[in-house]
C-alpha positions as CSV (number, residue, x, y, z in Angstrom):
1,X,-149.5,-113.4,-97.7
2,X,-151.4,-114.4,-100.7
3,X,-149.5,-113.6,-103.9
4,X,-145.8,-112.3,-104.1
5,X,-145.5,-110.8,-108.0
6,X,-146.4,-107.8,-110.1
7,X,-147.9,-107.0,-106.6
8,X,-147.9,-108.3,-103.0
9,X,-151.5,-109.6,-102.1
10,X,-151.8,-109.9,-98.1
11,X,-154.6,-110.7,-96.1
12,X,-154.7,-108.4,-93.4
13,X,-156.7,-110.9,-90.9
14,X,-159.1,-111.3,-89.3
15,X,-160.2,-108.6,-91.0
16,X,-161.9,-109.8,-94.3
17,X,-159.3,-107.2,-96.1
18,X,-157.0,-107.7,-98.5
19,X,-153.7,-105.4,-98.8
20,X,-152.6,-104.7,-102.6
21,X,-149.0,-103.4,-102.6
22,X,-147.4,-102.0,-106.0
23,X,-144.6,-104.2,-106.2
24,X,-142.8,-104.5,-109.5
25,X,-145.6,-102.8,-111.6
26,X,-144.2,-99.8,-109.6
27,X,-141.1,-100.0,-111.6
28,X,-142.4,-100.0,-114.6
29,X,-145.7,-98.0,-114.2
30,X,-145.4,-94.1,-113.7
31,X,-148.8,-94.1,-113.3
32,X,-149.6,-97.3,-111.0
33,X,-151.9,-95.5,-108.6
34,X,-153.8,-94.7,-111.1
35,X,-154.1,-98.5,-112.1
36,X,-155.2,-99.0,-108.7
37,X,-158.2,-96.6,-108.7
38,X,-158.8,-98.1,-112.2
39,X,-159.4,-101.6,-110.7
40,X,-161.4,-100.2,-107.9
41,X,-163.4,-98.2,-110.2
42,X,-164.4,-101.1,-112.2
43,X,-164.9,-103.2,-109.8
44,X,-167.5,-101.0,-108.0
45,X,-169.0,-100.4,-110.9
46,X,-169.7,-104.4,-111.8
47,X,-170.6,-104.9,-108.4
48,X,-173.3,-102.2,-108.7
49,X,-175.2,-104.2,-111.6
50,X,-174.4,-107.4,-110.0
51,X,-171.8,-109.2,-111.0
52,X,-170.1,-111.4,-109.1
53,X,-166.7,-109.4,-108.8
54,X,-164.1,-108.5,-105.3
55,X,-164.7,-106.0,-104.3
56,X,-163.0,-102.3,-102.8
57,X,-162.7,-103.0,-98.7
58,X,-166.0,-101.7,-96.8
59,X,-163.6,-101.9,-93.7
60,X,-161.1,-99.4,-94.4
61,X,-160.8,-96.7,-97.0
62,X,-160.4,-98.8,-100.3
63,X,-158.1,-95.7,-101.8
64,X,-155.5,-95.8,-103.5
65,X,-153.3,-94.3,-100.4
66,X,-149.2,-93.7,-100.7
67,X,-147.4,-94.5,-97.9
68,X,-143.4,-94.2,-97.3
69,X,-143.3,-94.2,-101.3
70,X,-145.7,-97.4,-101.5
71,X,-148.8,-97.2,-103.6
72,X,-151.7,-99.7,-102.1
73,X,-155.5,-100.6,-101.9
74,X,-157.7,-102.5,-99.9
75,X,-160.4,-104.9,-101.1
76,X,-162.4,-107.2,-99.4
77,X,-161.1,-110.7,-98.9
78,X,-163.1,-112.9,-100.5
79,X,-162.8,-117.1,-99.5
80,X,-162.1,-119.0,-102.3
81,X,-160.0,-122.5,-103.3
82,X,-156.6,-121.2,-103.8
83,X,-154.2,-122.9,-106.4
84,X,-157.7,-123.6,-108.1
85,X,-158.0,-122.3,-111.7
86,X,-161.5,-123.1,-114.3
87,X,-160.4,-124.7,-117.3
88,X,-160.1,-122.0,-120.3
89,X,-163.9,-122.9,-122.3
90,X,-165.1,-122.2,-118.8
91,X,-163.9,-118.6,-118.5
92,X,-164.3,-118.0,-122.6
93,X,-168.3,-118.8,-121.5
94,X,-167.9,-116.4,-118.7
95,X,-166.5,-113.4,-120.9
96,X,-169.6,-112.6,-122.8
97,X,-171.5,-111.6,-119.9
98,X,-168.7,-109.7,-118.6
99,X,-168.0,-107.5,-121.6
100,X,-171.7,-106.7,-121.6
101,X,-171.7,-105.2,-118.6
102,X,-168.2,-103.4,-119.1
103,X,-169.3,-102.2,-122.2
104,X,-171.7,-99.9,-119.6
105,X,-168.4,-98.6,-118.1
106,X,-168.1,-94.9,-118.4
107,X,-165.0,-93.9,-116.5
108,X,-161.8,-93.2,-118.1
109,X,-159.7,-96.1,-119.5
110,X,-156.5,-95.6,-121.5
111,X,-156.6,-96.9,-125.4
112,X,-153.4,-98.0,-125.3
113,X,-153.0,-100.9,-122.9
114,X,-150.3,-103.0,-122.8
115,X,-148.2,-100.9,-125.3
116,X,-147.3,-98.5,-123.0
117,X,-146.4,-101.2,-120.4
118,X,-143.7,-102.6,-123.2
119,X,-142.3,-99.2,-123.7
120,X,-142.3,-99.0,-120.0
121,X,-140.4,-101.9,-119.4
122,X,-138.1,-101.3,-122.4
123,X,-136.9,-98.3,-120.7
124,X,-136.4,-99.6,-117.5
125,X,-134.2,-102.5,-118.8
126,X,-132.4,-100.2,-121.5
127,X,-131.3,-97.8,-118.1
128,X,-129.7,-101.1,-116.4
129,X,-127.8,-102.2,-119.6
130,X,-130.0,-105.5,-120.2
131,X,-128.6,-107.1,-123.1
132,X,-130.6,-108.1,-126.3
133,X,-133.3,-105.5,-126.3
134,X,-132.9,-104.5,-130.2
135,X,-135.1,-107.5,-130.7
136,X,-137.6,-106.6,-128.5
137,X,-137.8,-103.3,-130.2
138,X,-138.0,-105.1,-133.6
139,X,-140.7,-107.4,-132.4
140,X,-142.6,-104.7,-131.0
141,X,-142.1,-102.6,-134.4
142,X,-143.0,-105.2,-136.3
143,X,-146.8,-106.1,-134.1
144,X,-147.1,-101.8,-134.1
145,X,-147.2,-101.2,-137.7
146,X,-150.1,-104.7,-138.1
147,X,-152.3,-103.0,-134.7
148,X,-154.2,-101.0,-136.5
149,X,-155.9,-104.0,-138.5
150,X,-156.4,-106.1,-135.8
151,X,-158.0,-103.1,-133.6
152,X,-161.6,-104.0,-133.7
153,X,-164.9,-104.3,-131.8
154,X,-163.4,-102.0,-129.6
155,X,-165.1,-101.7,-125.6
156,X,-163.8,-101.9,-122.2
157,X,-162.5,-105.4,-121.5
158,X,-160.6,-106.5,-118.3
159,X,-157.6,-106.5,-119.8
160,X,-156.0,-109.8,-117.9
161,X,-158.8,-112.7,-118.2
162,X,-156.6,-115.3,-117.5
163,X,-158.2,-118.3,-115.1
164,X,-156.2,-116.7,-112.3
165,X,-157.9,-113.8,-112.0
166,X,-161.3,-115.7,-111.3
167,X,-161.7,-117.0,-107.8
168,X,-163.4,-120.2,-107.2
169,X,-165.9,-119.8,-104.2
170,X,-168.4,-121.9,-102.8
171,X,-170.9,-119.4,-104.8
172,X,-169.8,-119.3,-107.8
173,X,-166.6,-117.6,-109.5
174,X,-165.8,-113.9,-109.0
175,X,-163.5,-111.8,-111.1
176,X,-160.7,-110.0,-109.7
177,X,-158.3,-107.8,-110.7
178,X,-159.1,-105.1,-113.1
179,X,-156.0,-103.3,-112.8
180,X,-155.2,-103.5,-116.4
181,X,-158.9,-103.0,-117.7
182,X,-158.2,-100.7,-120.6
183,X,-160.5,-99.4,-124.0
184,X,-159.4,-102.5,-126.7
185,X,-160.5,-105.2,-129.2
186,X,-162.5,-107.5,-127.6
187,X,-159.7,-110.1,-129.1
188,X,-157.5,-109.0,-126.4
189,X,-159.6,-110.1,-123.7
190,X,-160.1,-113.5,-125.9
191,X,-155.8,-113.9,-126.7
192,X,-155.7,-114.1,-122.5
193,X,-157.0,-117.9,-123.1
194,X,-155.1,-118.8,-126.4
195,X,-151.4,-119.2,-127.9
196,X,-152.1,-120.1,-131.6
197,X,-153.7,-120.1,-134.5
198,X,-155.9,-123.1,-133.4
199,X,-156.6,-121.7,-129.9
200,X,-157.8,-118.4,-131.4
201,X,-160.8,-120.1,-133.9
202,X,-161.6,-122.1,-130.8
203,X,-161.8,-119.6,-128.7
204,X,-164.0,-117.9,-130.9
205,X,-166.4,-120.3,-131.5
206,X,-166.6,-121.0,-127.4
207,X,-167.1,-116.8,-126.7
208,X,-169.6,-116.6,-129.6
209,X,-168.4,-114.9,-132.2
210,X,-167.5,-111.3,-131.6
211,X,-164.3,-111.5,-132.8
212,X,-162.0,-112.7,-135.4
213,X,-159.6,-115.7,-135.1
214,X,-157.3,-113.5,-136.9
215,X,-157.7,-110.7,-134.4
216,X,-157.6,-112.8,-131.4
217,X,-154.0,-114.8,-132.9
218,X,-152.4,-111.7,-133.3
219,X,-153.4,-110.0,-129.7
220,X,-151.8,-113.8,-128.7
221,X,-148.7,-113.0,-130.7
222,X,-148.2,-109.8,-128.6
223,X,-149.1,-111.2,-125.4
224,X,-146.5,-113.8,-126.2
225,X,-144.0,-110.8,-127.1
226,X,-145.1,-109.2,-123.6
227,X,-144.7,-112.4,-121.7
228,X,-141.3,-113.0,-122.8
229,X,-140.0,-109.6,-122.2
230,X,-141.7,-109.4,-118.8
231,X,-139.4,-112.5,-118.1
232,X,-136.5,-110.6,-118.8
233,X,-137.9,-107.7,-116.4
234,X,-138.2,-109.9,-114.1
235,X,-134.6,-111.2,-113.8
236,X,-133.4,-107.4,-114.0
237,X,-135.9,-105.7,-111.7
């Protein structure tokens, strides 16, 4: 097993496959197999003009299949240092190249991203009596009614650019994981590496421009709100 989370990640050896598994996300996500073909899309796609990305299995159908209610994929396993992550300017120097290629992405991606995931889980939580919620909702009310301001330079991003989803190999890194890829700010994609004010201007100025600090603090902000009530999901689910 590699990864026991939001999914189960198992390398089905010696086959150079790996088994993704809807674990939690199929909870919260309606939809989840169609954030499986999502990540497979994109990742084909990136592969196609070269970059460095895992890839859907060549050894098995890459799907997604259901089976027995479980929603899965299969990619190709990929050696790389595990526990491993690049420092955060490292993958901010990375992101520029990445968007340029995603912005050549032509399959469908959802506009609203995360936000439906916070419904989602606000659902889920309010149909098992979690306590506490109403200041979810007012948190999430509150970052709603400022999105519109904040939505800008607006492309296909990966959604979750966090240093865990880039595998250190002996060739390089190699992005995983575009299950959350979705049509957003580019300032999304930037708020994955930063948790302030400060962080955001830095981040910035390590991407390139193509963004504003004051775009990429607020995306933090509601990755921070996410984060927090994913934590709570967590302990219910």
């Amino acid at each position: 097993m590699l990864k026991h989370g939001s999914n189960l990640l198992v390398h089905l050896r010696p086959a150079a496959v790996v088994a993704r598994i809807a674990a939690r996300t199929a909870l919260i996500r309606p939809s989840v197999a169609s954030h499986f073909a999502r990540d497979l899309s994109v990742s084909a796609f990136l592969d196609s003009r070269g970059v460095p990305v895992v890839t859907p299995s060549a050894e098995l159908p890459a799907g997604p299949h259901v089976r027995d209610g479980f929603v899965m994929s299969f990619s190709t396993y990929v050696p790389h240092e595990r526990g491993v992550r690049l420092p955060h300017d490292d993958v901010l120097k990375l992101l520029p190249d990445l968007h340029a290629e995603l912005r050549h992405y032509e399959g469908p991606l959802p506009t609203r991203g995360p936000l439906d995931d916070v419904d989602n889980v606000l659902t889920y939580l309010d149909g098992r009596g979690a306590p506490d919620l109403d200041r979810f909702r007012a948190w999430r009310d509150t970052l709603l009614a400022r999105w519109p301001e904040h939505h800008n330079d607006v492309q296909p991003l990966h959604g979750d650019a966090h240093p865990g989803n880039l595998l250190l190999t002996p060739s390089g890194p190699v992005w995983n994981d575009f299950e959350d890829a979705w049509l957003g700010p580019v300032a999304w994609d930037l708020a994955c590496l930063s948790k302030d004010e400060g962080a955001a201007r830095h981040a910035v100025e390590v991407y390139g421009g193509g963004a504003a600090p004051s775009d990429v603090a607020f995306h933090a902000e509601t990755r921070t709100m996410f984060g927090a009530l994913w934590a709570v999901f967590v302990e219910w689910s």
